[in-house]
C-alpha positions as CSV (number, residue, x, y, z in Angstrom):
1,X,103.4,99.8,148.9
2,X,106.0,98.3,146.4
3,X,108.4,101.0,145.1
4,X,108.4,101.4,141.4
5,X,110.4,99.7,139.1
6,X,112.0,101.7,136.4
7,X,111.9,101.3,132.7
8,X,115.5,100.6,131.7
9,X,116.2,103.7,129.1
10,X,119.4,102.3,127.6
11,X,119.9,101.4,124.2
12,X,121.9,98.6,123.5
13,X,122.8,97.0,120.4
14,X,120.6,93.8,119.2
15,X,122.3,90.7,120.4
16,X,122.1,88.3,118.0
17,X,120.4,85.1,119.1
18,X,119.1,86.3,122.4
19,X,115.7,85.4,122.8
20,X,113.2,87.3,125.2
21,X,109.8,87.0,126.8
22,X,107.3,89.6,127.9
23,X,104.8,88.5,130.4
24,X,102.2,90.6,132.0
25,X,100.8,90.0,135.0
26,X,99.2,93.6,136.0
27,X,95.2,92.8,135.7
28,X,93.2,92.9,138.4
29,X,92.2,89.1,137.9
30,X,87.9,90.2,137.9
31,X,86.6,87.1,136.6
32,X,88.7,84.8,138.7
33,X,88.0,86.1,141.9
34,X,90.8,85.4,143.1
35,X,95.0,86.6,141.6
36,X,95.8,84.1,138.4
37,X,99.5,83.9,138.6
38,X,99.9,82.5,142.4
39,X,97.1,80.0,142.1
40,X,98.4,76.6,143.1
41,X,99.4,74.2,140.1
42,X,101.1,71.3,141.7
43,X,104.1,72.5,143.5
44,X,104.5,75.4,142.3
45,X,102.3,78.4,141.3
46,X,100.8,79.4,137.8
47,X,103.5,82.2,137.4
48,X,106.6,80.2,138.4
49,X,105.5,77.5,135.4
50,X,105.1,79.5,133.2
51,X,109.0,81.6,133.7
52,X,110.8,78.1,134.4
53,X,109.1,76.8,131.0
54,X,110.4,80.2,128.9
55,X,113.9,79.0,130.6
56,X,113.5,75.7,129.2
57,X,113.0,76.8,126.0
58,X,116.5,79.0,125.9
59,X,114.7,82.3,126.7
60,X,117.5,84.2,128.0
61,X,115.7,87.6,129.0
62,X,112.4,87.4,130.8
63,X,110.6,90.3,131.6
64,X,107.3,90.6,134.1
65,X,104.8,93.5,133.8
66,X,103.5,93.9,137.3
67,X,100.5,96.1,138.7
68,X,98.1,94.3,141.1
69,X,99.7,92.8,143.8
70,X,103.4,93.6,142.7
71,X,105.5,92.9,146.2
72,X,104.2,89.3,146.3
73,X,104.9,88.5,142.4
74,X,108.3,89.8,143.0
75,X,108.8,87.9,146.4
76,X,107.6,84.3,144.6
77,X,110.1,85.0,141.2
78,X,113.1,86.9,143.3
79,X,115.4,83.7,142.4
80,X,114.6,83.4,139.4
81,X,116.5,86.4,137.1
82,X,113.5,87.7,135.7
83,X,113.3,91.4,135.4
84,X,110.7,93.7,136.5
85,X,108.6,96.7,135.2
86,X,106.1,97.9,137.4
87,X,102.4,99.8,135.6
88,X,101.7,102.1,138.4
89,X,98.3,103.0,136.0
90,X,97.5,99.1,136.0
91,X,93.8,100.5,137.3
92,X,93.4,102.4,134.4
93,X,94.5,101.0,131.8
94,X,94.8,98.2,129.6
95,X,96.5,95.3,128.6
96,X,98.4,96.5,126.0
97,X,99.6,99.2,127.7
98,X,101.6,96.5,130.0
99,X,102.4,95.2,126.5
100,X,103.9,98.6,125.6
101,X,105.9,98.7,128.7
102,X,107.2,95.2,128.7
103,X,108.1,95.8,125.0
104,X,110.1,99.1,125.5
105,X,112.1,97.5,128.4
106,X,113.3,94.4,125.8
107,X,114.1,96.3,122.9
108,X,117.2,96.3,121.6
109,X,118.0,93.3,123.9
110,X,117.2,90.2,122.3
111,X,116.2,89.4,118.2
112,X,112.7,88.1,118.7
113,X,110.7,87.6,122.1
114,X,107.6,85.7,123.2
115,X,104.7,87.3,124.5
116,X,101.8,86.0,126.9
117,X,99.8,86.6,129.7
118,X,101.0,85.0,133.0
119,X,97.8,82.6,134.0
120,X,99.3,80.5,130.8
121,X,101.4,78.3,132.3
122,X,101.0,74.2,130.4
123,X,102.2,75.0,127.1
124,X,105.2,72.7,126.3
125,X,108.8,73.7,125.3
126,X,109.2,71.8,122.4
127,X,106.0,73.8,121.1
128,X,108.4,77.3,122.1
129,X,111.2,75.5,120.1
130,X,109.7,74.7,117.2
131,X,108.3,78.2,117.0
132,X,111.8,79.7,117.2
133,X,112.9,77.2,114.0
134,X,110.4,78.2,112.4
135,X,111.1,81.7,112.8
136,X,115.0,81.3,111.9
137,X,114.0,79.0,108.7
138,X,111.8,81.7,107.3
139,X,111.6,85.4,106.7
140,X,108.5,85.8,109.0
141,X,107.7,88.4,111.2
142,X,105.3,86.6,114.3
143,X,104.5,83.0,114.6
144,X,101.0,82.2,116.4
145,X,100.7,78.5,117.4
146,X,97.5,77.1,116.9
147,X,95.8,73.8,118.0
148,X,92.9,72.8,115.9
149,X,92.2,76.0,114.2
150,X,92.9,78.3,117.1
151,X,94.9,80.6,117.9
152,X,97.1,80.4,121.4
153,X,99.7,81.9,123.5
154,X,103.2,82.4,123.5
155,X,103.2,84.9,120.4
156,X,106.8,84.9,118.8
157,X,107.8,88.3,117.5
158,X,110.7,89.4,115.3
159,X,112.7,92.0,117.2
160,X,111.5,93.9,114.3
161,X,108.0,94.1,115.3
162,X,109.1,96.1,117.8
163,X,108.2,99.8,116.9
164,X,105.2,99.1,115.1
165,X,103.9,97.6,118.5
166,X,104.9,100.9,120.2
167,X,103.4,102.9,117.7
168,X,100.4,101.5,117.5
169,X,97.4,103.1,118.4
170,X,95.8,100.9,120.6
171,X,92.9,99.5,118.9
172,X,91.9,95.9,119.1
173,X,95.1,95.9,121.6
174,X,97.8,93.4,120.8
175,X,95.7,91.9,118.2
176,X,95.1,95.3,116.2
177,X,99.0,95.8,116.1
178,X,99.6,91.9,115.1
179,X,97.3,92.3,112.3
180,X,98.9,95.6,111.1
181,X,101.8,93.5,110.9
182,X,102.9,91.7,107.5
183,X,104.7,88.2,107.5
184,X,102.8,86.4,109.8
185,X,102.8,82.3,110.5
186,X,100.3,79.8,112.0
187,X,102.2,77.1,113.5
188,X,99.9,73.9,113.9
189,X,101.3,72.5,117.0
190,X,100.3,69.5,118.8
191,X,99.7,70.9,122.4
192,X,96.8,71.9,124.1
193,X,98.3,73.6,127.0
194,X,98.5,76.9,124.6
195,X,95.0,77.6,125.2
196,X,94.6,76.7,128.5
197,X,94.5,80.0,131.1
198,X,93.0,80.6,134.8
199,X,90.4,83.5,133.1
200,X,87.4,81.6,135.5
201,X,86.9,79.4,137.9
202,X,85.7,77.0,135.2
203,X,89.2,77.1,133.6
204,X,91.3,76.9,136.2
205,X,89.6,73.2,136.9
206,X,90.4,72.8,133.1
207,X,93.8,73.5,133.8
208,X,94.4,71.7,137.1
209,X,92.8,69.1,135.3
210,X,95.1,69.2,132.4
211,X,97.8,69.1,134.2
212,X,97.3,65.7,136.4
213,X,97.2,64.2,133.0
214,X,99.8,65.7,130.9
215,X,102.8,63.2,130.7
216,X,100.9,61.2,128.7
217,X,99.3,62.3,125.9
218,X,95.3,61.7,125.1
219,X,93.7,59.8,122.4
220,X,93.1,63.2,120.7
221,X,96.3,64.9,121.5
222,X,98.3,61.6,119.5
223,X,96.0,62.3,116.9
224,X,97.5,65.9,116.5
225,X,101.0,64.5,117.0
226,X,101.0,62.7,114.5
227,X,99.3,65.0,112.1
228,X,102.3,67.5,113.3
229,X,105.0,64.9,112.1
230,X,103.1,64.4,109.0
231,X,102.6,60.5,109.1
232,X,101.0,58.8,106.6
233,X,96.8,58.2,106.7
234,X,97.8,54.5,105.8
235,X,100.2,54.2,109.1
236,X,98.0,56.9,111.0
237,X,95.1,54.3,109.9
238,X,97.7,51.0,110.9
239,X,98.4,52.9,114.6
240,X,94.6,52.9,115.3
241,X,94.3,48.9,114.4
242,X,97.4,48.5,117.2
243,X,95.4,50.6,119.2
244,X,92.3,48.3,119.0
245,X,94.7,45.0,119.4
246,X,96.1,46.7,122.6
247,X,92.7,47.4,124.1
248,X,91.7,43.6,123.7
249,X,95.4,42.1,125.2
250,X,95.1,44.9,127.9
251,X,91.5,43.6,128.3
252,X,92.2,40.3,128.6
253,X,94.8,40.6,131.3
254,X,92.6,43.1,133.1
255,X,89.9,39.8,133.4
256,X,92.8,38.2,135.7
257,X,92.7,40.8,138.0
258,X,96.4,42.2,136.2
259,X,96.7,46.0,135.7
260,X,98.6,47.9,133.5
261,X,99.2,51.5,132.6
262,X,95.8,51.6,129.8
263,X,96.5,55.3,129.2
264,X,100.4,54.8,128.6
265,X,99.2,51.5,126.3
266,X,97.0,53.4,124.2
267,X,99.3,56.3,123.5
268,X,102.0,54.1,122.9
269,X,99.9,52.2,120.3
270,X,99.0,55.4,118.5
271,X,102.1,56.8,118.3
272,X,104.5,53.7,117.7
273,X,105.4,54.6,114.4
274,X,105.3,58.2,114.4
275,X,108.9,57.7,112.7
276,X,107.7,55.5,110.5
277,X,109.6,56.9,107.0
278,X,113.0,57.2,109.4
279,X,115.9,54.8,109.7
280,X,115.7,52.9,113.0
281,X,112.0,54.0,113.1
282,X,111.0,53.3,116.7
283,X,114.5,55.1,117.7
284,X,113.6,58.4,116.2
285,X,110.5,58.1,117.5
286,X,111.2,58.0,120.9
287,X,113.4,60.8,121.0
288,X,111.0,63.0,119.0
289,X,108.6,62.2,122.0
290,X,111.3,62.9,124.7
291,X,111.9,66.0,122.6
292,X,108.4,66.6,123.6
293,X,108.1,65.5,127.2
294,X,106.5,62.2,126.7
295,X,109.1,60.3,128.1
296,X,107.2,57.6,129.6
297,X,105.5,57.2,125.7
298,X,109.3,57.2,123.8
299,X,110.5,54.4,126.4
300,X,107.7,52.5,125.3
301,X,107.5,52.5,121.6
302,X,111.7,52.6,121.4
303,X,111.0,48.7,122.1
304,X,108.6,48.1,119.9
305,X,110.9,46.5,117.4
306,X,113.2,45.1,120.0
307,X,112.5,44.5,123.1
308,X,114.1,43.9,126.7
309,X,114.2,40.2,128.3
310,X,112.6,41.5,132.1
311,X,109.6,43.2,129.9
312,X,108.3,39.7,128.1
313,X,107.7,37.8,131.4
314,X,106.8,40.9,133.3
315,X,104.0,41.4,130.3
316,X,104.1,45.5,130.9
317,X,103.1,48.0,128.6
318,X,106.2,47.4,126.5
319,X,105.5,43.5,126.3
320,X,101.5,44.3,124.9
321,X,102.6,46.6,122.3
322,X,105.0,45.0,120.7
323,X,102.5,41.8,120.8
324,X,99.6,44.3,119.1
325,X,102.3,45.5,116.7
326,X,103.0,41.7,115.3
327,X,99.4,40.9,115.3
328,X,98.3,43.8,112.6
329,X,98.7,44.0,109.2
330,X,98.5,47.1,107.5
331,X,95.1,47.9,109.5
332,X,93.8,44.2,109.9
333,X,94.0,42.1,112.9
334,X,95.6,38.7,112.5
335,X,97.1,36.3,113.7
336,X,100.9,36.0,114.5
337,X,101.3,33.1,112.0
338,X,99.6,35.3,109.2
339,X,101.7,38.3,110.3
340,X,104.9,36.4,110.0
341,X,104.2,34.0,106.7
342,X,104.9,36.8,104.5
343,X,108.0,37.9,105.9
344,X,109.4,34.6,106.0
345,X,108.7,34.0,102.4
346,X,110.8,37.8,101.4
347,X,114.1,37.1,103.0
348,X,113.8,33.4,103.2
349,X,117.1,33.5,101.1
350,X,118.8,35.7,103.5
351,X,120.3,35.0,106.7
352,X,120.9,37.6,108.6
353,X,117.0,38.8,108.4
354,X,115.5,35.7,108.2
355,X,117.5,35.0,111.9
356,X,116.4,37.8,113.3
357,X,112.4,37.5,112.1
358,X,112.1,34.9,113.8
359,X,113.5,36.1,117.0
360,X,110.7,38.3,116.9
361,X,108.2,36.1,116.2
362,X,109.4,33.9,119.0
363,X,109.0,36.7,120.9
364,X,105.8,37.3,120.5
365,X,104.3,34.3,120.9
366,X,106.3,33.8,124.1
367,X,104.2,36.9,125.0
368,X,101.0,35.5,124.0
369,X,101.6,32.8,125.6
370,X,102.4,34.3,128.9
371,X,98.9,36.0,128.7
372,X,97.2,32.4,127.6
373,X,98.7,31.2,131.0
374,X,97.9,33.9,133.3
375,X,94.2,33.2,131.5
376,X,94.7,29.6,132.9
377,X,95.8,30.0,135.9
378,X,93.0,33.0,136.6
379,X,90.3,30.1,135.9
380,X,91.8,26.9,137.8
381,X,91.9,29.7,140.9
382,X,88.2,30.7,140.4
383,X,87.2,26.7,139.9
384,X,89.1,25.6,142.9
385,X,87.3,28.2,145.0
């Protein structure tokens, strides 16, 4: 039996800009079958994601509501400076009462906190970052991500919310004393993983699932990225045509036996000009997406506008976006003469741009071309056979 861990009864002054994190892991895990927070994700399990994400996201003080099976949740986090507060009642009682523990331990030790349970381990840091932001930017009391119209987990609390929590009577739980509480924020964020938990046997595929394919965002999920950056409809509209250009190049190549990265092409194609009302456009871009952990996405879409040598005779991902990207205009497919006429014709008197528009159309069509030859060569194999 795993001694008990004490509730820490001193009362420090608030430390300014000290952010903390309550995460309860006491249930009995009924639906599941089997305990949430060691279940295998990857290489690690759900409850070590989910503590070495909070770090990620600058949360200094990190505490873990235990209960059920206490001795081996503090075995798998003992290297990890989290503290614990063990719910000896964790039969009896309820959820919120591990909130109410968890909440007494951090006050006065941080100026707002997260709060979630710990079989919620895929939501991203940049989602946890922009959250805090939002928090210091405005007078608001809790911020509640949502993706597409629902409500998810981490909860961001003022340190202020502190005592109404406490004094709450219980009702509805966490959700009664949230909605007692004035000041509250929806934050639309672009991230899935904040309503993914291990509740069933059903979800947990969802989430194992989830996170095979996480690096790279969805068709879907760039949808939502972009509506979080707020770009345009008219470039939103122009990403989608790229995306349709892509599919055909990607196609084409494919019908020689050549593979590429599809999933990586697409999301590169939808997301390209997430930046596009920024200076140095694909730049920005990219590092909004690293900022996000799409790295694989920002290196592609940084070279949309210029790209490296070893990518236009390699023909990877790189090479076929920025091909699609200088065969659309607006959101019509055309071809690279069409796409380039125009341009020409505006800086024709100027000759710095007008150099460097048509490196960019040589470019391209040294791309095209490479494809039209691999298409060649493809069919002289399969006729000398």
């Amino acid at each position: 039996m795993c001694n008990k861990i004490l509730i820490s009864n001193d009362k420090k002054k608030t430390n300014k800009n000290i952010t903390g994190a309550v995460v309860v892991v006491a249930g009995m895990s009924s639906r599941m079958k089997r305990f949430k927070p060691l279940l295998p994700l990857g290489e690690k399990t759900i409850i070590e994601h989910v503590i070495d994400s909070l770090r990620e996201s600058g949360v200094q003080k990190i505490v873990v509501v235990t209960g059920n099976q206490t001795k081996l949740i503090v075995n798998q986090l003992e290297n990890r400076d989290v503290h614990f507060v063990y719910n000896e009642l964790y039969t009896t009682t309820t959820m919120f009462d591990s909130v109410k523990l968890g909440v007494t331990y951090i006050k006065n030790q941080c100026d707002m906190f997260f709060f979630l349970p710990g079989d919620i381990p895929l939501f991203r840091s940049h989602t946890l970052l922009e959250m805090k932001r939002t928090m210091e930017k405005s007078s608001c009391h809790i911020v509640q991500p949502t993706y597409k119209g629902k409500h998810g987990h981490p909860v961001l609390f003022s340190a202020s919310c502190i005592d109404t929590i406490l004094n709450h009577n219980g009702k509805m739980g966490l959700k009664g004393a949230i909605e007692s509480i004035d000041n509250r924020l929806d934050l639309l964020v672009p991230d899935k993983g904040i309503l993914l938990d291990a509740d069933t046997p059903k979800d947990y595929e969802e989430l194992l699932d989830y996170y095979k394919k996480r690096d790279i965002p969805d068709e879907e999920m760039c949808i939502e990225i972009l509506k979080f950056f707020n770009t345009d409809e008219r470039v939103i509209k122009h990403c989608q045509a790229v995306l349709g250009v892509s599919k055909k190049l990607t196609d084409r190549l494919k019908c020689t036996g050549y593979r590429l990265n599809e999933k990586l092409i697409c999301s590169s194609a939808l997301l390209h000009d997430v930046a596009r009302k920024m200076k140095n456009h694909a730049k920005v871009g990219g590092e909004w997406l690293k900022e996000m952990g799409y790295d694989e996405v920002a290196e592609v879409i940084e070279c949309h506008m210029d790209i490296e040598i070893g990518s236009i005779d390699a023909l990877d991902e790189k090479a076929i976006l920025y091909l699609a990207d200088k065969l659309v205009i607006e959101d019509k497919e055309v071809s690279l003469e069409e796409r380039f006429e125009n341009t020409y014709k505006k800086f024709a008197d100027q000759e710095i741009p007008s150099k460097a528009i048509e490196i960019r159309f040589n470019i391209a069509k040294r791309i095209l071309d490479n494809i039209c030859q691999r298409e060649e060569l493809f069919c002289e194999n399969c006729a000398s056979k």
